[in-house]
PDB file as gemmi writes it, atoms N, CA and C in Angstrom:
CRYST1    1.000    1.000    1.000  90.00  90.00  90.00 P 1                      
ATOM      1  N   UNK A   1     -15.525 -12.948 241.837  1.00  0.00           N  
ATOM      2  CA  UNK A   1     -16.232 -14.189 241.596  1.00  0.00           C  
ATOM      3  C   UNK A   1     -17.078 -14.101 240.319  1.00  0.00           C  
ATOM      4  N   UNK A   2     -17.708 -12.757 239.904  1.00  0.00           N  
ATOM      5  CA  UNK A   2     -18.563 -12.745 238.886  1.00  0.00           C  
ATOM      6  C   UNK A   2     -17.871 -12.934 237.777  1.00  0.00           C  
ATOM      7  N   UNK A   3     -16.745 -12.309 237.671  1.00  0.00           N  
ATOM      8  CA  UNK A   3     -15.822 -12.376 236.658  1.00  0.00           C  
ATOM      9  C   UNK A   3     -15.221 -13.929 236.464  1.00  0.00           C  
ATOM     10  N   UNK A   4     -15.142 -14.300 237.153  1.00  0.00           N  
ATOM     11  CA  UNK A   4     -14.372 -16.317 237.052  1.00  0.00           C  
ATOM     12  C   UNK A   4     -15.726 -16.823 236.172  1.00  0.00           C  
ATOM     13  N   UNK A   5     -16.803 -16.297 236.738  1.00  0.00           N  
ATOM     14  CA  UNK A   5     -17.850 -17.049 235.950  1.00  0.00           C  
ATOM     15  C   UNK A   5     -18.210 -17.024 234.935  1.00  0.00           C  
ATOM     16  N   UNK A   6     -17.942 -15.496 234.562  1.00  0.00           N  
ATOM     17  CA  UNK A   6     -18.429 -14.791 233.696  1.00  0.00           C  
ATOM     18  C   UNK A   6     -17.201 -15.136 232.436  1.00  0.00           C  
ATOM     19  N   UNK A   7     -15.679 -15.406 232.742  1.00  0.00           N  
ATOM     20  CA  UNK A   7     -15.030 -16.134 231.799  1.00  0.00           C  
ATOM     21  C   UNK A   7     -15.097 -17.393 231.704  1.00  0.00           C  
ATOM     22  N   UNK A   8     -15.752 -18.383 232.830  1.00  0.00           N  
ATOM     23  CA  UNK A   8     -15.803 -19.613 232.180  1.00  0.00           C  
ATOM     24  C   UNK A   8     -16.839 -19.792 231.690  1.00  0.00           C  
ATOM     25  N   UNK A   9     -18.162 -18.727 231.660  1.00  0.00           N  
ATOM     26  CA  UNK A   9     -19.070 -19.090 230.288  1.00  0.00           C  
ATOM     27  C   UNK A   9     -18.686 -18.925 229.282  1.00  0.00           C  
ATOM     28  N   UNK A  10     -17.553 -17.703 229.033  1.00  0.00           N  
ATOM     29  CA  UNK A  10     -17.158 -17.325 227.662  1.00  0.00           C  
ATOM     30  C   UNK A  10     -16.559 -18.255 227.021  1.00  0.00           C  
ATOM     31  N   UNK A  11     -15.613 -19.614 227.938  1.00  0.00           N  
ATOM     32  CA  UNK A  11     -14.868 -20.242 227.383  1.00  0.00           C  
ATOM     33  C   UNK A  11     -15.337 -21.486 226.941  1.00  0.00           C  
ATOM     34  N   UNK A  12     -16.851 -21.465 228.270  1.00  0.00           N  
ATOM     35  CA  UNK A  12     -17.434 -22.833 227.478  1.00  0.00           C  
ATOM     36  C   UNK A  12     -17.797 -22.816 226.043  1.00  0.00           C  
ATOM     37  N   UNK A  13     -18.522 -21.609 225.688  1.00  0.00           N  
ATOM     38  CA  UNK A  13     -19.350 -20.831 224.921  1.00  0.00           C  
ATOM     39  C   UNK A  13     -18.776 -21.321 223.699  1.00  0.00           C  
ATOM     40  N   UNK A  14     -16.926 -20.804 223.847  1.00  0.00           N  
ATOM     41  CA  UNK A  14     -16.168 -21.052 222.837  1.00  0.00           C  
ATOM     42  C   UNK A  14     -15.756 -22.119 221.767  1.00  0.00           C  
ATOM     43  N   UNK A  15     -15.203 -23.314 223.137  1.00  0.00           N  
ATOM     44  CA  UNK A  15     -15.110 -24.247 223.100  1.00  0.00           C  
ATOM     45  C   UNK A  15     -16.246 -24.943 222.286  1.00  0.00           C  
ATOM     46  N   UNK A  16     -17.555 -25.046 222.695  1.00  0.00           N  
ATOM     47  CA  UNK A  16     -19.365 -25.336 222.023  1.00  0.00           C  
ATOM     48  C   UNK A  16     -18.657 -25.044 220.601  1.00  0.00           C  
ATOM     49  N   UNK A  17     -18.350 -24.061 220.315  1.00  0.00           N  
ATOM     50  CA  UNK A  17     -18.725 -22.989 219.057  1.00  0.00           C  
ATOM     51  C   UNK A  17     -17.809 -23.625 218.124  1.00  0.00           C  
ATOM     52  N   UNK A  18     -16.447 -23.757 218.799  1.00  0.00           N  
ATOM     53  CA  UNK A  18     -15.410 -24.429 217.920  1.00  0.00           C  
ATOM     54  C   UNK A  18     -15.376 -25.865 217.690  1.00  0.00           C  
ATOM     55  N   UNK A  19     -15.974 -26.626 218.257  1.00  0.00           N  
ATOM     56  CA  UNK A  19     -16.281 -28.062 218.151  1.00  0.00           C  
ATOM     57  C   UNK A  19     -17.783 -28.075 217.483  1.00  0.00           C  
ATOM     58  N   UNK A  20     -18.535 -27.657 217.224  1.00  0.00           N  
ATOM     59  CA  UNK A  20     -19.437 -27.779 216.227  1.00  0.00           C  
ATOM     60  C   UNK A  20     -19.371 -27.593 214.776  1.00  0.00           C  
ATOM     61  N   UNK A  21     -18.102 -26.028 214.825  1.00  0.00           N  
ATOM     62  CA  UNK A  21     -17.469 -25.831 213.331  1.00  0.00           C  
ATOM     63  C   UNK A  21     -16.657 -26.775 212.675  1.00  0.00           C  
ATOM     64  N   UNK A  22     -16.431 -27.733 213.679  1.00  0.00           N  
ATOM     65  CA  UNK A  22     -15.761 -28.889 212.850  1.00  0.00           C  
ATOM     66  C   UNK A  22     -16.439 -29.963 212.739  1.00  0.00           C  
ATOM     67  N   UNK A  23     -17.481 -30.066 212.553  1.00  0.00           N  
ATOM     68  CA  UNK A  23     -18.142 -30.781 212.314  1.00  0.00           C  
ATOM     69  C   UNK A  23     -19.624 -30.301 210.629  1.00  0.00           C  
ATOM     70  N   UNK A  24     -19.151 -29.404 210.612  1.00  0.00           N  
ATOM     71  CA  UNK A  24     -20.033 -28.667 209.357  1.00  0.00           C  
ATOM     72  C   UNK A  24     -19.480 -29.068 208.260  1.00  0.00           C  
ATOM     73  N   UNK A  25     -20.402 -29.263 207.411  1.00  0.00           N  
ATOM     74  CA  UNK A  25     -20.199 -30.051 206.165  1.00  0.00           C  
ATOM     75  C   UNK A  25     -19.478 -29.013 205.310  1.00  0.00           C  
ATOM     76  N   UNK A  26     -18.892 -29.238 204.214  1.00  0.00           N  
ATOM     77  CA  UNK A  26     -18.896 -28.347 203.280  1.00  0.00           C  
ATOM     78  C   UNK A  26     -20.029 -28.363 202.437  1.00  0.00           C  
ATOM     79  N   UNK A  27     -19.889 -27.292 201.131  1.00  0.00           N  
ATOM     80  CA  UNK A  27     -21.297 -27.295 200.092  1.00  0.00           C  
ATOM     81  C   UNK A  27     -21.252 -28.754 199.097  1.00  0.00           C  
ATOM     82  N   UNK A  28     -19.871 -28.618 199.008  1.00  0.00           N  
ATOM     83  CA  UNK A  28     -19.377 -29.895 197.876  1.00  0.00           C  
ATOM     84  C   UNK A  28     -19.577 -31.447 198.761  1.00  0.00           C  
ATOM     85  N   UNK A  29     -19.527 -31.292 200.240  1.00  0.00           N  
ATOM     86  CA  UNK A  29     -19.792 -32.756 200.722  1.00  0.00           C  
ATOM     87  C   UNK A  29     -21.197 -32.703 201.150  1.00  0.00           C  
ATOM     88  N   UNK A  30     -22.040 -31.995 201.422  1.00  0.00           N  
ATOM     89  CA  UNK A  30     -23.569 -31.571 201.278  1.00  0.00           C  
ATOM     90  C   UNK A  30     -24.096 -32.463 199.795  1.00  0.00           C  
ATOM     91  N   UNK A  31     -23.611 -31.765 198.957  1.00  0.00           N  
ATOM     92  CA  UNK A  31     -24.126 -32.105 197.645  1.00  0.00           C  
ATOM     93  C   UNK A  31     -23.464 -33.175 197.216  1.00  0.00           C  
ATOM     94  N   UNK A  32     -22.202 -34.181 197.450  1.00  0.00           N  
ATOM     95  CA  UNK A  32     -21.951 -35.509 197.246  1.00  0.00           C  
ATOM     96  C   UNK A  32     -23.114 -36.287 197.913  1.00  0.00           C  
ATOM     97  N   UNK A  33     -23.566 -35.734 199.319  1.00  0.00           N  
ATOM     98  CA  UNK A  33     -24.415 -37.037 199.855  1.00  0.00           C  
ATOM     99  C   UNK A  33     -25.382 -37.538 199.178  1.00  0.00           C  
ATOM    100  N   UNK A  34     -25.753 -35.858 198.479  1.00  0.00           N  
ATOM    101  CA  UNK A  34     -27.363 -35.684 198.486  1.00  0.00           C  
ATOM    102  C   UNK A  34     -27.389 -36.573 196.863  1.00  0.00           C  
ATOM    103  N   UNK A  35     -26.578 -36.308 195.820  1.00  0.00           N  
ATOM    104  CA  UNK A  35     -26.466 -36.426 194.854  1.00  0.00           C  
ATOM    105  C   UNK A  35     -25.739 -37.674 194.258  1.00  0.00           C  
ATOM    106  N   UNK A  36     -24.400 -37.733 194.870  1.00  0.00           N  
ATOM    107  CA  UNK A  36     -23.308 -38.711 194.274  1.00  0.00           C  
ATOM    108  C   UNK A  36     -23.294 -40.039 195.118  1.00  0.00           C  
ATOM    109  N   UNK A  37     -23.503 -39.675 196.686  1.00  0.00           N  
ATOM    110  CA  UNK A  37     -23.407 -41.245 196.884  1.00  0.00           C  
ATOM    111  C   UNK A  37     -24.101 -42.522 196.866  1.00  0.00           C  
ATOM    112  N   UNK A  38     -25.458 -42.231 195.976  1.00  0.00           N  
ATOM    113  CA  UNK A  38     -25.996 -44.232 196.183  1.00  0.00           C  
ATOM    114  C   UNK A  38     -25.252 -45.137 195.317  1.00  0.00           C  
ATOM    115  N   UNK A  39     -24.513 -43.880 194.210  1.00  0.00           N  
ATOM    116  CA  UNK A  39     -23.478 -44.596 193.048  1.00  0.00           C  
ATOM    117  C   UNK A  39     -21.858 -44.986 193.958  1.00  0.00           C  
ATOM    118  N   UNK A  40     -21.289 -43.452 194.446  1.00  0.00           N  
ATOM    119  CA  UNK A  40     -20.011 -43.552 194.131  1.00  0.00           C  
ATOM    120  C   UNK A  40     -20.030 -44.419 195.603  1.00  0.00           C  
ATOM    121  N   UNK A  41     -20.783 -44.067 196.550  1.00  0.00           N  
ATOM    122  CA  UNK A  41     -20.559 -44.456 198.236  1.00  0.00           C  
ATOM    123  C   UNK A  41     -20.099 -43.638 198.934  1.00  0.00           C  
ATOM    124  N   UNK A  42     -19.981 -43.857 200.150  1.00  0.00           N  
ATOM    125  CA  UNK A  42     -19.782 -43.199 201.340  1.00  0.00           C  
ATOM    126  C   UNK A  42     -18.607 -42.657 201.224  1.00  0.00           C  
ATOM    127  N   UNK A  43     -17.871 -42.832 200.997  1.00  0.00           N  
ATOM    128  CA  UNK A  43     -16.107 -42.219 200.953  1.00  0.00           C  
ATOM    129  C   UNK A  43     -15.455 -42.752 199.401  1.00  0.00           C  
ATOM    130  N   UNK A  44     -16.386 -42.669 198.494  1.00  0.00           N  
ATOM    131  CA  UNK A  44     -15.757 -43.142 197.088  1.00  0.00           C  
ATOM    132  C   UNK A  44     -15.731 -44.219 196.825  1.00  0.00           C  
ATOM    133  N   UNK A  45     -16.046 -45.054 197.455  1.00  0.00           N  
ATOM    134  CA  UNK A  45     -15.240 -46.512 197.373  1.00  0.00           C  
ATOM    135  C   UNK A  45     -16.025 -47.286 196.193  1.00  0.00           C  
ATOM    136  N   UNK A  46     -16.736 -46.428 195.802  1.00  0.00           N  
ATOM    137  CA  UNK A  46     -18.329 -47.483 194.596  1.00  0.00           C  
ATOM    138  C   UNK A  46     -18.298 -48.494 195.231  1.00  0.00           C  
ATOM    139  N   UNK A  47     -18.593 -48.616 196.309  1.00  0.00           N  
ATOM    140  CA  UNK A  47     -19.062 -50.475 197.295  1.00  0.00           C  
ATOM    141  C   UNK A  47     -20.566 -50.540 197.416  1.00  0.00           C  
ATOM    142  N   UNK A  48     -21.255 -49.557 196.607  1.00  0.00           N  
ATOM    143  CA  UNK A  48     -22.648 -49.367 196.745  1.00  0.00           C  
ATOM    144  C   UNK A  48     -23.187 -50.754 195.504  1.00  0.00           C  
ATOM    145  N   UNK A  49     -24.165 -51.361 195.709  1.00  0.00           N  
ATOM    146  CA  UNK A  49     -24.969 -52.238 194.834  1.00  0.00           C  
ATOM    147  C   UNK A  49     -24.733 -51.919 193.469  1.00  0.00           C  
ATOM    148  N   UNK A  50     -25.195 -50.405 193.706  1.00  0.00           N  
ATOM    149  CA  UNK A  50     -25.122 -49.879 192.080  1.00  0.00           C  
ATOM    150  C   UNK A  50     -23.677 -49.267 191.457  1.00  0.00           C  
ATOM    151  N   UNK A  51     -23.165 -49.158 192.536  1.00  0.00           N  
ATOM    152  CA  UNK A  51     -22.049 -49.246 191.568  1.00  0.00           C  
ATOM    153  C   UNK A  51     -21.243 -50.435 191.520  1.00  0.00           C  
ATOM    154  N   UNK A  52     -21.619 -51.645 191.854  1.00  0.00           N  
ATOM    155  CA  UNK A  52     -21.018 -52.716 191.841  1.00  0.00           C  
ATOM    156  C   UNK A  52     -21.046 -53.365 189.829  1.00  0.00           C  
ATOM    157  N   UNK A  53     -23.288 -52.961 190.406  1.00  0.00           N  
ATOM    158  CA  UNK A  53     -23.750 -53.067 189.115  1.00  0.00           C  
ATOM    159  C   UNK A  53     -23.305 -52.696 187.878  1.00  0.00           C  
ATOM    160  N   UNK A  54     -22.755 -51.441 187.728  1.00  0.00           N  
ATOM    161  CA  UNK A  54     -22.848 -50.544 186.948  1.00  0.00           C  
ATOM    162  C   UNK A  54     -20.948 -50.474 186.597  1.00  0.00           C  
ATOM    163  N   UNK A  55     -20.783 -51.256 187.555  1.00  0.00           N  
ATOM    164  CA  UNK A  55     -18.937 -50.910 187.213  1.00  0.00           C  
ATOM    165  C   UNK A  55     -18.029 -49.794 187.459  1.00  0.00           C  
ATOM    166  N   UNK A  56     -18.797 -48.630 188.590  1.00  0.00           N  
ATOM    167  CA  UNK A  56     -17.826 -47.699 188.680  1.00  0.00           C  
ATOM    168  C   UNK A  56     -16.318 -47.587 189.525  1.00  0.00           C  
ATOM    169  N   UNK A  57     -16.025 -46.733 188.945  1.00  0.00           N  
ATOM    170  CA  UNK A  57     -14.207 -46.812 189.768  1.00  0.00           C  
ATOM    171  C   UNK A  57     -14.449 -46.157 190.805  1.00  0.00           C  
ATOM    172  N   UNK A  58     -14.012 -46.768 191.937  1.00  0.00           N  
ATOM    173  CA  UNK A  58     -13.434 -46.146 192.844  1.00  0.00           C  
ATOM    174  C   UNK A  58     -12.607 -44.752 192.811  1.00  0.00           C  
ATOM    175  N   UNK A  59     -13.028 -43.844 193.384  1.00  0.00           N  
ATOM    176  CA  UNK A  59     -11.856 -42.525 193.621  1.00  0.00           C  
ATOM    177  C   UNK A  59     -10.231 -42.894 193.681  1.00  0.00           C  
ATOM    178  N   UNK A  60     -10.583 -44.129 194.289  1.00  0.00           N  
ATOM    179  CA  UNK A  60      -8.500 -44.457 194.820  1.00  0.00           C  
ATOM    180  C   UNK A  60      -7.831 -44.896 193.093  1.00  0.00           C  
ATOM    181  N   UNK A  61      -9.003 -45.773 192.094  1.00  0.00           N  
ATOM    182  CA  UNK A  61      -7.979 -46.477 191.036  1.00  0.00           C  
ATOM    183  C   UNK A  61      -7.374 -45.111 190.026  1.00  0.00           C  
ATOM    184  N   UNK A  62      -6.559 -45.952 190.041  1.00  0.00           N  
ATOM    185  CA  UNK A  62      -5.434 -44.899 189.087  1.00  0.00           C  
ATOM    186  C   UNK A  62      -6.009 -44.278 187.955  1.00  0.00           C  
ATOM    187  N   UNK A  63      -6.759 -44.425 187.134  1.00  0.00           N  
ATOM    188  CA  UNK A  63      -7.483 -44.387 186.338  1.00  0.00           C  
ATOM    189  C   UNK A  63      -8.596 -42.836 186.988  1.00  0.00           C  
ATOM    190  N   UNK A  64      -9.027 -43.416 187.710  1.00  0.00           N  
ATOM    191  CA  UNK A  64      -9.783 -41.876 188.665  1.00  0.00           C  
ATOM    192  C   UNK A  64      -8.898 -40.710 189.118  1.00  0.00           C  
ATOM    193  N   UNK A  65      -7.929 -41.302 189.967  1.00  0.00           N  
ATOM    194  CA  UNK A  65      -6.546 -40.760 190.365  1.00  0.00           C  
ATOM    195  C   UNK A  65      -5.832 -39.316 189.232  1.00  0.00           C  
ATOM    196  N   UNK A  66      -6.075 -39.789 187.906  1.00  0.00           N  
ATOM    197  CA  UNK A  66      -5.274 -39.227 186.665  1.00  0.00           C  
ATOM    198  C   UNK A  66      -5.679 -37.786 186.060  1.00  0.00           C  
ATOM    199  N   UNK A  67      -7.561 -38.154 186.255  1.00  0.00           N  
ATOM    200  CA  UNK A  67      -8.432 -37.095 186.147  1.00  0.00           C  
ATOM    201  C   UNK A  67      -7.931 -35.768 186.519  1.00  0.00           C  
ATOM    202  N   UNK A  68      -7.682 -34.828 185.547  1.00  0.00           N  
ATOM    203  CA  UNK A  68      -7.862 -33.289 186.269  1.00  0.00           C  
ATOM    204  C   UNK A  68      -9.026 -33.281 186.818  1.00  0.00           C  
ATOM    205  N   UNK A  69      -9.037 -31.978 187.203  1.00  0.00           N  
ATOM    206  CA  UNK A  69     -10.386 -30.931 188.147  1.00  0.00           C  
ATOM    207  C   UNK A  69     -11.288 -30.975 186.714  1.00  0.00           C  
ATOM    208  N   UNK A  70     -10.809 -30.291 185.698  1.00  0.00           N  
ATOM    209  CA  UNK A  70     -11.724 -29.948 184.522  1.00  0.00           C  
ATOM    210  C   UNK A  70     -12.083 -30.959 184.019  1.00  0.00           C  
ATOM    211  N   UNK A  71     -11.106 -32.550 183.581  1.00  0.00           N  
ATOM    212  CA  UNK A  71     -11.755 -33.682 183.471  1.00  0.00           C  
ATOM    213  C   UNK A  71     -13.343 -34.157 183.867  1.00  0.00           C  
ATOM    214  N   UNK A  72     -13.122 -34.055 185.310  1.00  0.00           N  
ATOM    215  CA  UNK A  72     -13.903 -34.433 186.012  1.00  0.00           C  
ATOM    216  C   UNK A  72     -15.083 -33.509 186.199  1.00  0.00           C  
ATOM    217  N   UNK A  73     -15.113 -32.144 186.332  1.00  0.00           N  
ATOM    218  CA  UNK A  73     -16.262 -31.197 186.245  1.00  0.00           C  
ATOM    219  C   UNK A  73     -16.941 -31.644 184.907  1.00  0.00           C  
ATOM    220  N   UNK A  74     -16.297 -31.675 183.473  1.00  0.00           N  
ATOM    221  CA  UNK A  74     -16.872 -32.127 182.423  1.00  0.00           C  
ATOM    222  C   UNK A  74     -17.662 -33.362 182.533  1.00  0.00           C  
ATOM    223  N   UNK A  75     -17.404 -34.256 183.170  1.00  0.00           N  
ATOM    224  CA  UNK A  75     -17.987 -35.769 183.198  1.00  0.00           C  
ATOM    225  C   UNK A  75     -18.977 -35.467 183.947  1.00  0.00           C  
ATOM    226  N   UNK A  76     -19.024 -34.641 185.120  1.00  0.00           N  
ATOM    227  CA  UNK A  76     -20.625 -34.627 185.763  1.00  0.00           C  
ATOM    228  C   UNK A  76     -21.272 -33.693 185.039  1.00  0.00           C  
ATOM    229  N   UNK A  77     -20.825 -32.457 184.574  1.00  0.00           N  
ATOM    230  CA  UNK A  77     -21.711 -31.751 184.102  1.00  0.00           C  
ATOM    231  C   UNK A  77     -22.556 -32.700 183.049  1.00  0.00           C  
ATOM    232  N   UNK A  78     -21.433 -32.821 181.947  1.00  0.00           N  
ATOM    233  CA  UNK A  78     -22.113 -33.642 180.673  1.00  0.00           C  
ATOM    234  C   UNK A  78     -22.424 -34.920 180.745  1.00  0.00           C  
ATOM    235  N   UNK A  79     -21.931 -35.447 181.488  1.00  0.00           N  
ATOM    236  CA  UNK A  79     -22.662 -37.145 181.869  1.00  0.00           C  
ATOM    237  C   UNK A  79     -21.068 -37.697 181.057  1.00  0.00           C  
ATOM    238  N   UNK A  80     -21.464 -38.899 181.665  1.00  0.00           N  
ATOM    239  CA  UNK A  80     -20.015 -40.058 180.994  1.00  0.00           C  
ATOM    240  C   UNK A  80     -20.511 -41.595 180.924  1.00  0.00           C  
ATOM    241  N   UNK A  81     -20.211 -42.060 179.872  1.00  0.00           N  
ATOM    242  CA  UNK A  81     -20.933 -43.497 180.144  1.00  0.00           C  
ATOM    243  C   UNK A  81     -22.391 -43.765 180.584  1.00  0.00           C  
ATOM    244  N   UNK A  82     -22.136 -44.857 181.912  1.00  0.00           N  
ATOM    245  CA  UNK A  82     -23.636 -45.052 182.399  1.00  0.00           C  
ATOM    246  C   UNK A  82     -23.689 -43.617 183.212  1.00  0.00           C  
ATOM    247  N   UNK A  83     -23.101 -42.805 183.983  1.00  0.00           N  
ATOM    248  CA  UNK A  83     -22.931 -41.626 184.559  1.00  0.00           C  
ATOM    249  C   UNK A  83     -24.180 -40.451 183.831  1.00  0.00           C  
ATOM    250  N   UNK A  84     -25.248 -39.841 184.841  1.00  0.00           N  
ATOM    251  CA  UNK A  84     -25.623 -39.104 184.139  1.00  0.00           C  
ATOM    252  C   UNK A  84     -25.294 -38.005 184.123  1.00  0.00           C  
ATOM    253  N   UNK A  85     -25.646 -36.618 183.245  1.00  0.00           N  
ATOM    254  CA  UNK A  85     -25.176 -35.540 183.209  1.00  0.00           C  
ATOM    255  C   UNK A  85     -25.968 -34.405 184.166  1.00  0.00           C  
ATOM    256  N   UNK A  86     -25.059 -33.818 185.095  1.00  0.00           N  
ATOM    257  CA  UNK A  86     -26.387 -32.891 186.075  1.00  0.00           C  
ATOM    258  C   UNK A  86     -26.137 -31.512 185.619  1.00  0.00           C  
ATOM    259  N   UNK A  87     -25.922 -31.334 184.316  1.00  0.00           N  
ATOM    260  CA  UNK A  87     -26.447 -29.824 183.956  1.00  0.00           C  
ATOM    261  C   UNK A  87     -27.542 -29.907 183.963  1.00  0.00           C  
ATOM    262  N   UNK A  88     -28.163 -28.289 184.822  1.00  0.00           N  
ATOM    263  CA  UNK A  88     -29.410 -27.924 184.671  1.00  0.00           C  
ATOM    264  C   UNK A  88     -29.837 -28.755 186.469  1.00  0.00           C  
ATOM    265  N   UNK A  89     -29.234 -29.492 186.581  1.00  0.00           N  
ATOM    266  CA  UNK A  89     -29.801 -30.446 188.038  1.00  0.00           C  
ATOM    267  C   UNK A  89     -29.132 -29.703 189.001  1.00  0.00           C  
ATOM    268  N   UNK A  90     -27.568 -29.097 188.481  1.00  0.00           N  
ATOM    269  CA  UNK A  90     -26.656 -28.683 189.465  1.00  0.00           C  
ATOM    270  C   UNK A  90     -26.014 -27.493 188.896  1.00  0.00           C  
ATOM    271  N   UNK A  91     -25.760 -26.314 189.782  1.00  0.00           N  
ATOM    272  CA  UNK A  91     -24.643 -24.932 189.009  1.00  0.00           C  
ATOM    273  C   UNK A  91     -23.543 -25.704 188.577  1.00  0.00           C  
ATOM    274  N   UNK A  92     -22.984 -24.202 188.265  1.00  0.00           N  
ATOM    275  CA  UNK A  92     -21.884 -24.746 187.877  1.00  0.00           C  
ATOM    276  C   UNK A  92     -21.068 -24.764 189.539  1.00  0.00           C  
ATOM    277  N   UNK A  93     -21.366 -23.886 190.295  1.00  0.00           N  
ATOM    278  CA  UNK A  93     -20.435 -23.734 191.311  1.00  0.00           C  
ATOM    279  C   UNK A  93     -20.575 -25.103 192.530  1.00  0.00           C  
ATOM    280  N   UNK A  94     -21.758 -25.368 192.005  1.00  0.00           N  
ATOM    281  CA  UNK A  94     -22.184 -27.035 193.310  1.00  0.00           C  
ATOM    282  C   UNK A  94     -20.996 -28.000 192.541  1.00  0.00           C  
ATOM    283  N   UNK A  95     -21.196 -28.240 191.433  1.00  0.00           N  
ATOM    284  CA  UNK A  95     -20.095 -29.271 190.437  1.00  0.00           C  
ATOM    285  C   UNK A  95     -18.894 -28.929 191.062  1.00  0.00           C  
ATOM    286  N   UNK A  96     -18.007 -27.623 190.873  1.00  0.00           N  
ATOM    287  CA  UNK A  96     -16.926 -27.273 191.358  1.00  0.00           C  
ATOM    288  C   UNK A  96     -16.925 -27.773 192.405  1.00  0.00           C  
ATOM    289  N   UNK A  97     -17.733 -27.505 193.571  1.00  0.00           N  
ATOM    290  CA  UNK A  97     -17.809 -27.629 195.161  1.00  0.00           C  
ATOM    291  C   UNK A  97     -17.542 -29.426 195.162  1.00  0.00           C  
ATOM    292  N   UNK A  98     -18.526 -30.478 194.111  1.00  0.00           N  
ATOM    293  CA  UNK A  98     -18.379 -31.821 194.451  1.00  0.00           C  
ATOM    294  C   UNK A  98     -17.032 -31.945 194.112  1.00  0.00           C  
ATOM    295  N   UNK A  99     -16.777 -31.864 193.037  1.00  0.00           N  
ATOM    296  CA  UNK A  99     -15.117 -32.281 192.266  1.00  0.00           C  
ATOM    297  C   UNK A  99     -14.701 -31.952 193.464  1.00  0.00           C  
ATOM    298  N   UNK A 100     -14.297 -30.544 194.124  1.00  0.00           N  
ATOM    299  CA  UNK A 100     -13.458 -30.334 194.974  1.00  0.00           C  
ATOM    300  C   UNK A 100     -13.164 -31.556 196.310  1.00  0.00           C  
ATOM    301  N   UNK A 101     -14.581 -31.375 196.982  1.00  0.00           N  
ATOM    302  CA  UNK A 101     -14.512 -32.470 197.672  1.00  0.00           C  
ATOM    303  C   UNK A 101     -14.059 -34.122 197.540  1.00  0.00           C  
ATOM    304  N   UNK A 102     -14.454 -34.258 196.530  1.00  0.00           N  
ATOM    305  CA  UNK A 102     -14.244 -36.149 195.512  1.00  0.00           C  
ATOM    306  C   UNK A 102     -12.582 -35.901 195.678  1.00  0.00           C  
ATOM    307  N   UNK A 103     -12.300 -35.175 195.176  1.00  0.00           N  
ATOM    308  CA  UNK A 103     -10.594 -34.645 195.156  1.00  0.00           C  
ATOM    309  C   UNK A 103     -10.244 -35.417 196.278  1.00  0.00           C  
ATOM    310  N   UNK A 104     -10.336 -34.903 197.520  1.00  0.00           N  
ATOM    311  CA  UNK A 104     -10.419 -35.098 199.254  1.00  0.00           C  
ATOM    312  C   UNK A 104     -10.215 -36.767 199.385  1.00  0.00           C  
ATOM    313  N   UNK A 105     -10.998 -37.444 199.259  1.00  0.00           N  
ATOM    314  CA  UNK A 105     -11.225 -38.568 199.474  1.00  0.00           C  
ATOM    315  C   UNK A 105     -10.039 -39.861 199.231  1.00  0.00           C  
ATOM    316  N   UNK A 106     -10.144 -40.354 199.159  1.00  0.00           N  
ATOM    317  CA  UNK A 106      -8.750 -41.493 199.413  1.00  0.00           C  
ATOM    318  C   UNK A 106      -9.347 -42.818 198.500  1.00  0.00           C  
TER     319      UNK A 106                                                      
END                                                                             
């Protein structure tokens, strides 16, 4: 009997453990929230005020779509347009981490 119990704590335990890990952010979607979305929005979509304002593309238009990885690391590091530049705000490895994630998005 101790043993039945003693594996179905282990399995609750598990179960807990593995359904919380999917739910953990990455570093690159950490640092989109914190950083990129009052512009780009919640899932890219620039449906935010300011980027209505401001005219940004959506992740989905083709035009965004075309961007390499290095494209796009260059444009946040150094700024683009109305876009500002977060060298010095951000590593280099958080930039990598956002691009990566922005990548993700639809």
């Amino acid at each position: 009997m101790k043993n039945q119990i003693r594996s179905l704590v282990v399995l609750a335990a598990t179960v807990c453990l593995a359904g919380s890990l999917g739910f953990a952010q990455s570093a690159g979607e950490a640092t989109y929230k914190a950083k990129c979305q009052m512009c780009h929005g919640v899932n890219g979509a620039a449906d935010t005020p300011t980027a209505k304002m401001m005219k940004v593309k959506p992740v989905s238009d083709p035009d965004m779509k075309k961007l390499s990885a290095a494209d796009m690391i260059k444009s946040t590091t150094d700024g683009k347009a109305k876009m500002p530049a977060f060298k010095g705000k951000l590593t280099d490895s958080q930039i990598s981490e956002v691009v990566s994630y922005i990548r993700t998005l639809k």
